[in-house]
C-alpha positions, 0 to 999 in steps of 0.5 A: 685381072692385072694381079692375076696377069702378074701371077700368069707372068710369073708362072710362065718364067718358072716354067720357062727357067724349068724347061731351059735345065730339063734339058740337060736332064735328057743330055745326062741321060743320053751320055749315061746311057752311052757310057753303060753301053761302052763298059759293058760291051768292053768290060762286060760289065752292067749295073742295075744302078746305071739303068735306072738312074737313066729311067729316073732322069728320063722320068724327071725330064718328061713331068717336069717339063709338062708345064714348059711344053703347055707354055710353049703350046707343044702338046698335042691338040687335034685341031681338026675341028677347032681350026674351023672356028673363029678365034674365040671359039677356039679361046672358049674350048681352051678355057673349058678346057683348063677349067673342066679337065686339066685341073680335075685330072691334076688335082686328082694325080696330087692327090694321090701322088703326094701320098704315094711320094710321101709313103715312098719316102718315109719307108726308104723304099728300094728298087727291087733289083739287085743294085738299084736305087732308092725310089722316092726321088722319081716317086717327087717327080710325079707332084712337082710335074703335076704342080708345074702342069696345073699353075702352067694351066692356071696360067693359060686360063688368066690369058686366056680370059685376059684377051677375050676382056681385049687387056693382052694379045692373042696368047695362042700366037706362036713366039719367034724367041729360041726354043730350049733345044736351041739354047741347050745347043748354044750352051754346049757350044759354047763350053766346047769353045771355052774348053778348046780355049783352055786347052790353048 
């Protein structure tokens, strides 16, 4: 158990580096999104390419950081009935959980995901639309999110098993430590400080 707990560590601080940089996926998306705003409304001038490049960093964001937002324990749970129940039952719903339909549903989106991202690849396939890109790079996004949920749900699982044996602390225990948004916030601080000081 000590080795997979070593695994589960280390999954976690890949998900957690992961979701620390998708966060300025959605920033680029937002400034794009404003900036293709601006020349149109002034140059009355669009770009196919500018509209998808924001769908493609968007869809990058949302898979990427799936794995993040399981570690976080962000997504979406209805805890109506679960709440009622002692703490190990609740531990025993997560693990049927990870176990019975996070990994088949993931194992099942690789397998035909990698295949879909490799026959995108190869064929150099492009956007329908006039000016649009190439369409593997958001194809790559579907298996590397889907690989990042599965280990993030592998790693749950470890934790899980981990503290009903008594080896580590409640993991489902909410953490005080500064969320990504918060350390994305902090960054662009503090290269607005640094840009004002330059300007000094």
């Amino acid at each position: 158990m000590q080795a997979l707990l070593r695994l589960s560590r280390a999954i976690d601080w890949l998900n957690s580096q992961v979701g620390k940089y998708v966060l300025w996926l959605i920033l680029a998306s937002t400034v794009i999104s404003g900036i293709n705003a601006v020349v149109r409304k002034v140059f009355n001038y669009s770009s196919n390419a500018f509209l998808e490049v924001q769908w493609y960093l968007f869809a990058a964001a949302f898979l990427l950081a799936a794995g993040y937002t399981l570690l976080q324990g962000e997504h979406v749970k209805v805890d109506v009935v679960s709440s009622r129940l002692s703490k190990r039952a609740q531990i025993w719903i997560d693990i049927l959980g990870f176990g019975l339909f996070l990994t088949p549903v993931c194992l099942a989106v690789l397998w035909y995901g990698v295949p879909f991202f490799v026959q995108g690849y190869q064929s150099g396939e492009m956007s329908s639309n006039a000016g649009g890109l190439i369409r593997w790079p958001v194809y790559a996004m579907i298996p590397l999110g889907f690989t990042l949920l599965l280990l993030q749900g592998w790693s749950e699982l470890i934790k899980r098993l981990a503290f009903l044996q008594g080896l580590i602390d409640d993991p489902t225990a909410k953490k005080t430590e500064k969320t990504a948004e918060e350390e994305l916030a902090e960054s662009i601080r503090r290269l607005a400080e640094a840009a004002k000081s330059n300007a000094h």
